[in-house]
C-alpha positions in Angstrom: 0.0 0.0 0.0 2.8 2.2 0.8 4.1 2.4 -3.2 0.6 3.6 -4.7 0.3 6.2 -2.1 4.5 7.4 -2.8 3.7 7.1 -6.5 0.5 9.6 -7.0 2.3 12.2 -4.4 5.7 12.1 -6.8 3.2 12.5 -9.5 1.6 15.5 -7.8 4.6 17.1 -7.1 5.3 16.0 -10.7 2.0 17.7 -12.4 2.7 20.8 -10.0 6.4 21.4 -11.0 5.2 21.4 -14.8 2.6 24.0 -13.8 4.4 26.0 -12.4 7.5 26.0 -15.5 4.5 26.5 -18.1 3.6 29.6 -16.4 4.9 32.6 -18.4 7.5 35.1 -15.6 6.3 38.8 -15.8 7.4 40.9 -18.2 10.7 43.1 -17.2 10.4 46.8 -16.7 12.5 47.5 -19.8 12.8 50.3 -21.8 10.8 53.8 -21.4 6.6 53.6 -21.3 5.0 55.6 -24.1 5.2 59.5 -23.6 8.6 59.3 -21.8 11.6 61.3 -23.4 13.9 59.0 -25.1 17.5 59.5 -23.8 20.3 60.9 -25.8 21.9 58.2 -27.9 24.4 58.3 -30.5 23.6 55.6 -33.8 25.7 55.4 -37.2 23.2 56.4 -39.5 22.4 55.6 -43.5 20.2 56.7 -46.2 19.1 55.7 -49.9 22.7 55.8 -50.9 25.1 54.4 -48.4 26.0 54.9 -45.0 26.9 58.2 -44.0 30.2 59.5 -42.9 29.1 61.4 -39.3 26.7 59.3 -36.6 23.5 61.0 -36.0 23.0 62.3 -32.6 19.2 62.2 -30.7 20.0 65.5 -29.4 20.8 67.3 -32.9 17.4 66.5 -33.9 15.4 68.2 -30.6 12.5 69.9 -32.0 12.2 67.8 -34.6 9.4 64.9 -35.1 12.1 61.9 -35.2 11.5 58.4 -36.1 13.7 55.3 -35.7 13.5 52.4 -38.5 14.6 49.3 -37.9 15.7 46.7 -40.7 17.3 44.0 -39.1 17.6 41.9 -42.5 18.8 44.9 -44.7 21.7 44.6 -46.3 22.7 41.1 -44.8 22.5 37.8 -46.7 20.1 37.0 -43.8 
């Protein structure tokens, strides 16, 4: 009688553990929320016709409606 009862609470503990790695962690507090100032950040730059010679600073453009494009694939073979 012992065995039965050991088996179903390993298998308890068992369906518990799984639980408990299937269920997602919290998001991190990265990055800035919407309506936060971005901080000043420095970023080689490139347009239609190459990459240019000088990076492009955030804090050159204050003022200005600025927004940041991402192409992770362009240019690569990726």
């Amino acid at each position: 009688m012992r065995t039965p009862r050991v088996l179903t609470l390993f298998a308890a503990a068992l369906v518990a553990t799984v639980a408990r790695a299937q269920t997602p962690a919290p998001a991190a507090d990265l990055g800035p929320k919407v309506g936060d100032l971005a901080p000043d950040f420095t970023l080689p730059a490139s347009n239609k016709d190459g990459k240019l010679a000088q990076p492009i600073h955030l804090s050159a453009l204050k003022g200005q409606v600025v927004v940041l494009a991402f192409f992770p694939r362009a240019r690569t073979s990726g």
